[in-house]
Structures are given as structure tokens and as C-alpha cells.
PDBQT receptor file of N, H, CA, C and O in Angstrom, charges set to zero:
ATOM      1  N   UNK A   1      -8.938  10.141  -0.687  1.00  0.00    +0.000 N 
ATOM      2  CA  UNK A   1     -10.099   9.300  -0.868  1.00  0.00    +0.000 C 
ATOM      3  C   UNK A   1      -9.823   8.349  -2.027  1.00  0.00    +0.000 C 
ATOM      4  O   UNK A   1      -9.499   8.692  -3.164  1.00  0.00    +0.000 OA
ATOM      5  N   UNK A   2     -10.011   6.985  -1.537  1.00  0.00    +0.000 N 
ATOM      6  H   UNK A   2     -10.274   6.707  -0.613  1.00  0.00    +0.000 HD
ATOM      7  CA  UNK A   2      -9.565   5.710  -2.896  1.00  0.00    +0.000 C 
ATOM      8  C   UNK A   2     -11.089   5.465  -3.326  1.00  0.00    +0.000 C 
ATOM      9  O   UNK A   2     -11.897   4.726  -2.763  1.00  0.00    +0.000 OA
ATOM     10  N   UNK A   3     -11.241   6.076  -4.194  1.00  0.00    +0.000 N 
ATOM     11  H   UNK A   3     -10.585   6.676  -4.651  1.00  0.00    +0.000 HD
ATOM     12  CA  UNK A   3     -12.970   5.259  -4.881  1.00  0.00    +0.000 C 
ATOM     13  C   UNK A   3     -12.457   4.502  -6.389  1.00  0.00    +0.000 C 
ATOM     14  O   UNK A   3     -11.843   4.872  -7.390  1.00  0.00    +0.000 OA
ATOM     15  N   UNK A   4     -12.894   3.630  -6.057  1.00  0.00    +0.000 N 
ATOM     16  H   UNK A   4     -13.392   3.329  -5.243  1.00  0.00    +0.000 HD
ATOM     17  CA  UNK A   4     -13.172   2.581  -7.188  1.00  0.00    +0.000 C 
ATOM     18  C   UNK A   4     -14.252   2.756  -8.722  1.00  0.00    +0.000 C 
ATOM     19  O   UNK A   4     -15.393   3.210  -8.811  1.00  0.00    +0.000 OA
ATOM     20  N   UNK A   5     -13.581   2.342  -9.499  1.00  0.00    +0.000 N 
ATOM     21  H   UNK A   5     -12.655   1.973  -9.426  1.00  0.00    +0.000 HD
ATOM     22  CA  UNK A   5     -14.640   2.410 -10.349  1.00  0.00    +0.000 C 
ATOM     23  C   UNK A   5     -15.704   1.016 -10.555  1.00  0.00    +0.000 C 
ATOM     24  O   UNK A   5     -15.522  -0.177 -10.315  1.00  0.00    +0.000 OA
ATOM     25  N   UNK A   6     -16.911   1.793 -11.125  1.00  0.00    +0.000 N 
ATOM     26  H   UNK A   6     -17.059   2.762 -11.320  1.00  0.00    +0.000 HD
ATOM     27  CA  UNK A   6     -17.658   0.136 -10.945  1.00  0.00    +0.000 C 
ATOM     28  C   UNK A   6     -17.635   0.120 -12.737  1.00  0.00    +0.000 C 
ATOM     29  O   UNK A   6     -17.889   0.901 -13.654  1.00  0.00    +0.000 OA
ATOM     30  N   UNK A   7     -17.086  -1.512 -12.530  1.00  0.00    +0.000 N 
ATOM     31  H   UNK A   7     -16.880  -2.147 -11.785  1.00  0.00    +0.000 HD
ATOM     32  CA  UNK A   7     -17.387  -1.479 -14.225  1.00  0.00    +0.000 C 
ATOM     33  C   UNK A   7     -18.072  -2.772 -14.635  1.00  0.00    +0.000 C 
ATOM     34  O   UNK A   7     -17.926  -3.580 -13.717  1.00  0.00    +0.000 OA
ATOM     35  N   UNK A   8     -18.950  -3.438 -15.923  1.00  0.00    +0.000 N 
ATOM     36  H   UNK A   8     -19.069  -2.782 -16.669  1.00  0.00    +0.000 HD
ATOM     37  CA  UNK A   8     -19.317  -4.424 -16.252  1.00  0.00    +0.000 C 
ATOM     38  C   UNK A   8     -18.358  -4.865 -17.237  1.00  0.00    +0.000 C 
ATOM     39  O   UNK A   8     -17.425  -4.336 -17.841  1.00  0.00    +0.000 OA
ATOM     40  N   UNK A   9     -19.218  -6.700 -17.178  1.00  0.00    +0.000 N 
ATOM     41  H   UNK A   9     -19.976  -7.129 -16.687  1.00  0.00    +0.000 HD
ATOM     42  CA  UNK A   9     -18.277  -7.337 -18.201  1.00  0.00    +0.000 C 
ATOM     43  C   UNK A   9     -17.555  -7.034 -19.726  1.00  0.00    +0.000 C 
ATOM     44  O   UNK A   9     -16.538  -7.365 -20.335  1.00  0.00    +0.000 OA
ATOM     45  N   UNK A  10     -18.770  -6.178 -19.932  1.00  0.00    +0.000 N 
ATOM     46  H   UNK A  10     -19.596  -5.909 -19.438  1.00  0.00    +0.000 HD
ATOM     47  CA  UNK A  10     -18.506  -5.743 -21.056  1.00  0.00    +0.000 C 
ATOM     48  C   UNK A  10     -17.303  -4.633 -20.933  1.00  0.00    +0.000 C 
ATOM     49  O   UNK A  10     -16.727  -4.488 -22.011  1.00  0.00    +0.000 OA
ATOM     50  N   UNK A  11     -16.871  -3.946 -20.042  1.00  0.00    +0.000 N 
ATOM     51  H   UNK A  11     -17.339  -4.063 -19.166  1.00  0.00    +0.000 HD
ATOM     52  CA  UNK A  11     -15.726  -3.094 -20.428  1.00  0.00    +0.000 C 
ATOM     53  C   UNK A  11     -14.335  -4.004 -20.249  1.00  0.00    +0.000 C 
ATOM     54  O   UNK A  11     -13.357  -3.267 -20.123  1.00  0.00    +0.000 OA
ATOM     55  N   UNK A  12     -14.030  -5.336 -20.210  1.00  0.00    +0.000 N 
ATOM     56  H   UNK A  12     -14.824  -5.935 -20.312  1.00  0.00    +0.000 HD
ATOM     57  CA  UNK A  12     -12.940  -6.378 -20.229  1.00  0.00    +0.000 C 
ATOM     58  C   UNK A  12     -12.894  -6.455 -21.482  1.00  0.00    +0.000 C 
ATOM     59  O   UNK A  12     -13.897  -6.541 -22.190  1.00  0.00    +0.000 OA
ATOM     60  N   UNK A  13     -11.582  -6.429 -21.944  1.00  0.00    +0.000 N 
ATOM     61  H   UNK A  13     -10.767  -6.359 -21.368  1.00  0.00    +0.000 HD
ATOM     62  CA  UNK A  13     -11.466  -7.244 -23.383  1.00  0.00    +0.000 C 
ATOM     63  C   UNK A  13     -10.886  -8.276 -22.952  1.00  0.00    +0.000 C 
ATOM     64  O   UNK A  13     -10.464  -8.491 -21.816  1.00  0.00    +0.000 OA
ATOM     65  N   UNK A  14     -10.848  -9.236 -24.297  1.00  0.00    +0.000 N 
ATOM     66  H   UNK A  14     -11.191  -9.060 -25.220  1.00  0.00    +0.000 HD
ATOM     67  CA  UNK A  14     -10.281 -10.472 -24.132  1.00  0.00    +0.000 C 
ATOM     68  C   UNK A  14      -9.093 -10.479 -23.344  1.00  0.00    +0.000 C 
ATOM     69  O   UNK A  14      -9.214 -10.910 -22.197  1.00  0.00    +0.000 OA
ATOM     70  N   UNK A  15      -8.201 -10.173 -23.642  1.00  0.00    +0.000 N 
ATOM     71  H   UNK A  15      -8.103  -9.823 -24.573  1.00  0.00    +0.000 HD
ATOM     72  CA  UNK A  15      -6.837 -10.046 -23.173  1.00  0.00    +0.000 C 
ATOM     73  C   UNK A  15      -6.701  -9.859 -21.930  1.00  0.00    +0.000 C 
ATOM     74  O   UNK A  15      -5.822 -10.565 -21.435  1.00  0.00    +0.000 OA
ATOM     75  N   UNK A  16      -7.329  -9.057 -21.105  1.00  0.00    +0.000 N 
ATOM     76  H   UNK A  16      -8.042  -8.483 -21.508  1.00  0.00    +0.000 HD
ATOM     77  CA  UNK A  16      -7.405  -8.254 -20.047  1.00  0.00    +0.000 C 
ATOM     78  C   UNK A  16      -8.304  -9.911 -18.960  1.00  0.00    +0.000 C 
ATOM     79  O   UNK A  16      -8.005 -10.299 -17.831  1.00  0.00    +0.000 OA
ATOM     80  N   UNK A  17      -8.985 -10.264 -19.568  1.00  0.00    +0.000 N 
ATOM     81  H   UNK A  17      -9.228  -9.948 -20.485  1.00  0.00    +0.000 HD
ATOM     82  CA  UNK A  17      -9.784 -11.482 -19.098  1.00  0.00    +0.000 C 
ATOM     83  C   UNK A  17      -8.868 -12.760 -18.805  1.00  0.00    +0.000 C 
ATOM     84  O   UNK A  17      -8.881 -13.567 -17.877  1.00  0.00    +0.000 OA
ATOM     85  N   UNK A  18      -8.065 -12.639 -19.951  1.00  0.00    +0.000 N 
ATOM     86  H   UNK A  18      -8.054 -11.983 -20.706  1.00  0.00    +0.000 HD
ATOM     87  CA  UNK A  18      -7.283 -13.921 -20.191  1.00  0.00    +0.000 C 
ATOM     88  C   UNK A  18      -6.052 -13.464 -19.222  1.00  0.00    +0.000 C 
ATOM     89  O   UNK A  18      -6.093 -14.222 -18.252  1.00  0.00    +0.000 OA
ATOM     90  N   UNK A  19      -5.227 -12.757 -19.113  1.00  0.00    +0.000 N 
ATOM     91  H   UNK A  19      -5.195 -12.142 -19.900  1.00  0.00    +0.000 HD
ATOM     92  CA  UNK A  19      -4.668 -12.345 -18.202  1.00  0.00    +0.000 C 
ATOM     93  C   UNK A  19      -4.886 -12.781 -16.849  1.00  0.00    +0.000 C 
ATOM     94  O   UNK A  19      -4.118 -13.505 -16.215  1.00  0.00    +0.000 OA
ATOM     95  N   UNK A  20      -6.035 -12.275 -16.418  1.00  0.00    +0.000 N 
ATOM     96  H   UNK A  20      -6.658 -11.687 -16.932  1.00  0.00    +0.000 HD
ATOM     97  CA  UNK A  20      -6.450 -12.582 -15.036  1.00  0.00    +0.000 C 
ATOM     98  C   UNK A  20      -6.643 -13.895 -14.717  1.00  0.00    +0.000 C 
ATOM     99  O   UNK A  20      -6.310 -14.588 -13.755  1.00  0.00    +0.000 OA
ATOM    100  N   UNK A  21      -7.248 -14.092 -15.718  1.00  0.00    +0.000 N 
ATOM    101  H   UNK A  21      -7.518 -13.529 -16.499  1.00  0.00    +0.000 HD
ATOM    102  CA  UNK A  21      -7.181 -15.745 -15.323  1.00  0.00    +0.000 C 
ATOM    103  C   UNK A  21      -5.834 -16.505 -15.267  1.00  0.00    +0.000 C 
ATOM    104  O   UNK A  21      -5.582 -17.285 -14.347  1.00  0.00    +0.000 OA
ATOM    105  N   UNK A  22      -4.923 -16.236 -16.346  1.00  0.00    +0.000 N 
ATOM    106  H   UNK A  22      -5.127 -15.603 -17.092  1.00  0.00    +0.000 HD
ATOM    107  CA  UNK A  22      -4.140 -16.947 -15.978  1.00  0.00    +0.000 C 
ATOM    108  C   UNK A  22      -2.863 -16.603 -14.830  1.00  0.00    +0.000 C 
ATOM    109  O   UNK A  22      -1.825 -17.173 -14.492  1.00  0.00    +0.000 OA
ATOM    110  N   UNK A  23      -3.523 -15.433 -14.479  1.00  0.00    +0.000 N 
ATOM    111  H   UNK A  23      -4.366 -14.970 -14.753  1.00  0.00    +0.000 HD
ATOM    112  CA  UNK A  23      -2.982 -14.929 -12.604  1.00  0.00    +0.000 C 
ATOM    113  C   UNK A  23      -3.794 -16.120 -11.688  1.00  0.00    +0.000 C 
ATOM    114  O   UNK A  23      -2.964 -16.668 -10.963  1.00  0.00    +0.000 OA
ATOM    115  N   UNK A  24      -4.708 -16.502 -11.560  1.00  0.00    +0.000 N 
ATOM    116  H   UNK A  24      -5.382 -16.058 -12.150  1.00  0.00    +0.000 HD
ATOM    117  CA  UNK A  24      -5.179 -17.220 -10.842  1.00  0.00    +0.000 C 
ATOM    118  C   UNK A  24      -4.907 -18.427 -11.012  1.00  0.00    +0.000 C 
ATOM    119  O   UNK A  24      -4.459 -19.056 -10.053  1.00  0.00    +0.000 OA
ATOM    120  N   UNK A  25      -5.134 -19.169 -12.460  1.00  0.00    +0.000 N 
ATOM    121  H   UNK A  25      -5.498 -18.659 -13.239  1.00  0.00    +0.000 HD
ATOM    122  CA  UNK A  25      -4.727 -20.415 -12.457  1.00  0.00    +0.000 C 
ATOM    123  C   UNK A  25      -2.809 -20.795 -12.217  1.00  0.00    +0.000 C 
ATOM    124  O   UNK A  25      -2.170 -21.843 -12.124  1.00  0.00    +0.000 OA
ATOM    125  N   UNK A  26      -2.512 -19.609 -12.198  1.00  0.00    +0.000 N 
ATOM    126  H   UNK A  26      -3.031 -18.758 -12.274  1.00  0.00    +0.000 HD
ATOM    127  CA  UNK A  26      -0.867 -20.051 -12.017  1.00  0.00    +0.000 C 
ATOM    128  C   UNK A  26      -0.606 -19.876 -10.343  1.00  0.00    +0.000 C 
ATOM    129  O   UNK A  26       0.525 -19.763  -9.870  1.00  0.00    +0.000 OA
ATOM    130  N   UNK A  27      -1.704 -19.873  -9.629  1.00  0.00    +0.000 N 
ATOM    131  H   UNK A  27      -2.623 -19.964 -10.014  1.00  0.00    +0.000 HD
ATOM    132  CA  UNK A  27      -1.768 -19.417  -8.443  1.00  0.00    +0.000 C 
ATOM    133  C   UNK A  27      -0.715 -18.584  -7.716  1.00  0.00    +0.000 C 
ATOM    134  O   UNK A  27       0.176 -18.903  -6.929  1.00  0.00    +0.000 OA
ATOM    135  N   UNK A  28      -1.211 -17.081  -8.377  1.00  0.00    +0.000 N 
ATOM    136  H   UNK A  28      -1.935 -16.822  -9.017  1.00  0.00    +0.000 HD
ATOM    137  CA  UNK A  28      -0.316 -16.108  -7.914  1.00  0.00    +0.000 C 
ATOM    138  C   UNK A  28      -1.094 -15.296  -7.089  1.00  0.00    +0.000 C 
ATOM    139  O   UNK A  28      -0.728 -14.438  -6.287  1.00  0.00    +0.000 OA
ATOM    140  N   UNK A  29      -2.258 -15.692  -7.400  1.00  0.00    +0.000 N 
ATOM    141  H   UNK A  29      -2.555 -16.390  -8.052  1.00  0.00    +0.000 HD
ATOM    142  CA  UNK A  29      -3.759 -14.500  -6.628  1.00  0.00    +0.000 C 
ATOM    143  C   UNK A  29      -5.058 -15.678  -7.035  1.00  0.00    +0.000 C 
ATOM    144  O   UNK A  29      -5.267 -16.380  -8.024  1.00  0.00    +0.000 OA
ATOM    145  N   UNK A  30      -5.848 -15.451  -5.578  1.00  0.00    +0.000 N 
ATOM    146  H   UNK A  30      -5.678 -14.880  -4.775  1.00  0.00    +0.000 HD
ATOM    147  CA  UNK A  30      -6.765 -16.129  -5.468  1.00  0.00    +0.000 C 
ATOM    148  C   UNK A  30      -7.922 -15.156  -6.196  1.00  0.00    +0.000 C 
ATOM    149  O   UNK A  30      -7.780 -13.958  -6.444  1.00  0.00    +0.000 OA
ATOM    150  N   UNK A  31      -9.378 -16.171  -6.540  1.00  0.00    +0.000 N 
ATOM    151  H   UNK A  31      -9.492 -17.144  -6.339  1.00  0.00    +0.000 HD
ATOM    152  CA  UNK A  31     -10.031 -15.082  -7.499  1.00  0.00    +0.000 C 
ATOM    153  C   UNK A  31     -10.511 -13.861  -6.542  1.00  0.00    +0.000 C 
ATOM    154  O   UNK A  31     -10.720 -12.743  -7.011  1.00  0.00    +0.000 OA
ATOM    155  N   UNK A  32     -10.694 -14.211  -4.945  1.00  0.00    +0.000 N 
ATOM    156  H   UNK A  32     -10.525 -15.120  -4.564  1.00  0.00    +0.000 HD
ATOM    157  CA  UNK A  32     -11.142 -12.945  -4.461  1.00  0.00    +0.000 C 
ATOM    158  C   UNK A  32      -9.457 -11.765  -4.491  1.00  0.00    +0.000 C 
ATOM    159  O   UNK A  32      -9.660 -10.560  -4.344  1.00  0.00    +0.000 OA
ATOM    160  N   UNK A  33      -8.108 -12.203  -4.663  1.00  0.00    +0.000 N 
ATOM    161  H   UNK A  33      -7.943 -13.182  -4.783  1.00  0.00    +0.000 HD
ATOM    162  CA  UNK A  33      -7.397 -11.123  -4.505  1.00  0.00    +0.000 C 
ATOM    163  C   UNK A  33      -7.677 -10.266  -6.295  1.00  0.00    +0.000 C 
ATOM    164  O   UNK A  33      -7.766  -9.113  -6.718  1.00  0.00    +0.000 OA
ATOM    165  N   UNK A  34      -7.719 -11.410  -6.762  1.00  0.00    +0.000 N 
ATOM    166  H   UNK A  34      -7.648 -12.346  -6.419  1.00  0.00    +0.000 HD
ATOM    167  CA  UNK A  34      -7.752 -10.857  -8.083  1.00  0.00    +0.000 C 
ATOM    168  C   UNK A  34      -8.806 -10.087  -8.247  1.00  0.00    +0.000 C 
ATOM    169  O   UNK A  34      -8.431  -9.026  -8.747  1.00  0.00    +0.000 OA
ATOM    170  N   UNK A  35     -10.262 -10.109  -8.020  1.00  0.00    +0.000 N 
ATOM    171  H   UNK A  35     -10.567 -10.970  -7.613  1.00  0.00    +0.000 HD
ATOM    172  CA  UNK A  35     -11.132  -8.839  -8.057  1.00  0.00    +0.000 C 
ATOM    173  C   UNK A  35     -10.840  -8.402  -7.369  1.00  0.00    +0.000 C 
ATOM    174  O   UNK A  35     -10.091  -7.620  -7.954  1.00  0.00    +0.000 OA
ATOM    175  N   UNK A  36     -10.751  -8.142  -6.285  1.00  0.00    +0.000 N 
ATOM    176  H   UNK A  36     -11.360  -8.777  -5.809  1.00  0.00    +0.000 HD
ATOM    177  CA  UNK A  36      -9.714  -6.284  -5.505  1.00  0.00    +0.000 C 
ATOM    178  C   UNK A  36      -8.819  -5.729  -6.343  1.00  0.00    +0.000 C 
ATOM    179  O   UNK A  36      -8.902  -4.543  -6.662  1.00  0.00    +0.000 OA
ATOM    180  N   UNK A  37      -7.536  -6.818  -6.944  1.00  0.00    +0.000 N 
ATOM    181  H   UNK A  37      -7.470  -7.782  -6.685  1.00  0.00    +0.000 HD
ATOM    182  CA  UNK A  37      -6.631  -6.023  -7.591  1.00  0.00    +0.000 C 
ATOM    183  C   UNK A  37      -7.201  -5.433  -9.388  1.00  0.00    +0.000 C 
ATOM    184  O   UNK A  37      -6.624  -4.919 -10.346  1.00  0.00    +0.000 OA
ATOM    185  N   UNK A  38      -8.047  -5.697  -9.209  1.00  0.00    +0.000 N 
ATOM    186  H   UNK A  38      -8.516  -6.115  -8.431  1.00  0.00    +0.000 HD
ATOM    187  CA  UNK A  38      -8.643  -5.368 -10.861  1.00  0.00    +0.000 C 
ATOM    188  C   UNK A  38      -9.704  -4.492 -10.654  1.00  0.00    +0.000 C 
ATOM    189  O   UNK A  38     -10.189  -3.780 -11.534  1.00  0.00    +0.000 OA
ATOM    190  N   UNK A  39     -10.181  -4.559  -9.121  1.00  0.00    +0.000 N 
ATOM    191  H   UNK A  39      -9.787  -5.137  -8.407  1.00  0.00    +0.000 HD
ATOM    192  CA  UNK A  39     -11.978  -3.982  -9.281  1.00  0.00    +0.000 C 
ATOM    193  C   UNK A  39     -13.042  -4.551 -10.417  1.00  0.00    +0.000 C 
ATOM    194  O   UNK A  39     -13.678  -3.889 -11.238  1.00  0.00    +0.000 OA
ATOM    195  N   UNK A  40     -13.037  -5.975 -10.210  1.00  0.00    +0.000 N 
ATOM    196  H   UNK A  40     -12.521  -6.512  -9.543  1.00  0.00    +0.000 HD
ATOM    197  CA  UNK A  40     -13.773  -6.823 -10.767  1.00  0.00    +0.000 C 
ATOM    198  C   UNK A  40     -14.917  -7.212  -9.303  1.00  0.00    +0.000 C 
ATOM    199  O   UNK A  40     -14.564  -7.594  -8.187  1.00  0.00    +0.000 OA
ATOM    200  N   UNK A  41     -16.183  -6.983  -9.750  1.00  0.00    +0.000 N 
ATOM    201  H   UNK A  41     -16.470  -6.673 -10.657  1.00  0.00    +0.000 HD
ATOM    202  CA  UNK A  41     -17.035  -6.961  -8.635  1.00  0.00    +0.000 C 
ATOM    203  C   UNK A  41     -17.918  -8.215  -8.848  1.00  0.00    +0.000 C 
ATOM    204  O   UNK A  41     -18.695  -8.529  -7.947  1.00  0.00    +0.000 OA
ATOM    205  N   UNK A  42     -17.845  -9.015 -10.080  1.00  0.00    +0.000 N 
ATOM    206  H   UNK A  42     -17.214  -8.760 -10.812  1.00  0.00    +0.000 HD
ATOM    207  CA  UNK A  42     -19.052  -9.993  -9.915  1.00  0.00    +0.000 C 
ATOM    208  C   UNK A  42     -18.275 -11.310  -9.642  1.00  0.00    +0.000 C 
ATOM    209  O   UNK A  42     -17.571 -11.555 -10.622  1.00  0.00    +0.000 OA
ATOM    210  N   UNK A  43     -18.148 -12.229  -8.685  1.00  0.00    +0.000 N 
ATOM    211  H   UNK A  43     -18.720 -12.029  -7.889  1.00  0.00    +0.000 HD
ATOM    212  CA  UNK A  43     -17.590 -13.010  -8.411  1.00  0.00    +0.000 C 
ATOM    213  C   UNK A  43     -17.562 -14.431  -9.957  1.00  0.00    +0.000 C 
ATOM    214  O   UNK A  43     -16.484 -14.986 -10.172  1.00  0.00    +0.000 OA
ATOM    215  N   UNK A  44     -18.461 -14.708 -10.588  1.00  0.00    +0.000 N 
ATOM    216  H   UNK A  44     -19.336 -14.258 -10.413  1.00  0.00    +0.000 HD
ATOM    217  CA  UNK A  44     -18.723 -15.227 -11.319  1.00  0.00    +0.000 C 
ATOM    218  C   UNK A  44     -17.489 -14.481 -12.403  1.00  0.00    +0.000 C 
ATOM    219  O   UNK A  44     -16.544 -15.097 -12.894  1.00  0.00    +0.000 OA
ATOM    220  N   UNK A  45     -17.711 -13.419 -12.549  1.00  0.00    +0.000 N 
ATOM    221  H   UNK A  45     -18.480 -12.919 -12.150  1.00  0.00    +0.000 HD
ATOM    222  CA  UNK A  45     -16.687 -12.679 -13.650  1.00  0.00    +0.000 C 
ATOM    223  C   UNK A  45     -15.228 -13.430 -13.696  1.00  0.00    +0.000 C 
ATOM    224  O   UNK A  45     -14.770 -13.555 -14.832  1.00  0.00    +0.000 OA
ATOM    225  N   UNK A  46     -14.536 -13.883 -12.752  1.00  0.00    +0.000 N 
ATOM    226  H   UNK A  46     -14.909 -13.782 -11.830  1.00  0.00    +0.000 HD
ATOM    227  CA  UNK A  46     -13.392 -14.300 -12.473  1.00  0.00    +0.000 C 
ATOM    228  C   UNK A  46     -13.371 -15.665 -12.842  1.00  0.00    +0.000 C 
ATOM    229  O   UNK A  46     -12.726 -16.144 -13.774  1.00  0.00    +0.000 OA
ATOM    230  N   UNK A  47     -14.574 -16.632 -11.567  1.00  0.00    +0.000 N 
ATOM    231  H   UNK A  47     -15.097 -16.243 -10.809  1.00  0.00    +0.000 HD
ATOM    232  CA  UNK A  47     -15.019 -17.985 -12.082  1.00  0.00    +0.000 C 
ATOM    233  C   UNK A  47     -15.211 -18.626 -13.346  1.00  0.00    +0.000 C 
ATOM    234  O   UNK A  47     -14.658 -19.679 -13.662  1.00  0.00    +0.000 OA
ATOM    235  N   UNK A  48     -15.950 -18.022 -14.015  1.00  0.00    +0.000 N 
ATOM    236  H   UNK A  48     -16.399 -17.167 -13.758  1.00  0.00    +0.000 HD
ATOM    237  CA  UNK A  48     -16.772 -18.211 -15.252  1.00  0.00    +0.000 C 
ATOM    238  C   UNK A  48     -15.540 -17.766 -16.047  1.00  0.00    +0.000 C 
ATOM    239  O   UNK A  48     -15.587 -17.706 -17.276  1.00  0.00    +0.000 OA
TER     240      UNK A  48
């Protein structure tokens, strides 16, 4: 059984934020692969 954890913004630190983003802006992962591969659930979280 794969269960996910649900987590809010607040458990990202900077780093962990900045990271992801710059997975996306170097277009290695789109923002929807990037919340699957992180279990980032608020679409805005990625955007924003």
C-alpha cells in the first residue's frame, strides 16, 4: 500500500521550495509532475 503524506506549506523550507522550482523552471518536470514527485497538493504551492 503507497499512501502519501498530506502536508502544508508550512512544512517546506526554503531550500526545499527553491529546489523545486528551479526543477520546473529548468524544464525538467512540469509543475503537475513536480507535485506527484514531492506530494505537493496545492497547485498554487508550485505556481506561486
Amino acid at each position: 500500500m503507497n499512501q502519501r503524506v498530506k502536508r502544508t506549506q508550512r512544512d517546506y523550507t526554503l531550500a526545499f521550495k527553491q529546489a523545486v522550482v528551479d526543477e520546473v523552471e529548468r524544464g525538467e518536470l512540469t509543475y503537475k509532475q513536480a507535485q506527484a514527485r514531492h506530494g505537493i497538493q496545492g497547485r498554487s504551492t508550485v505556481l506561486k
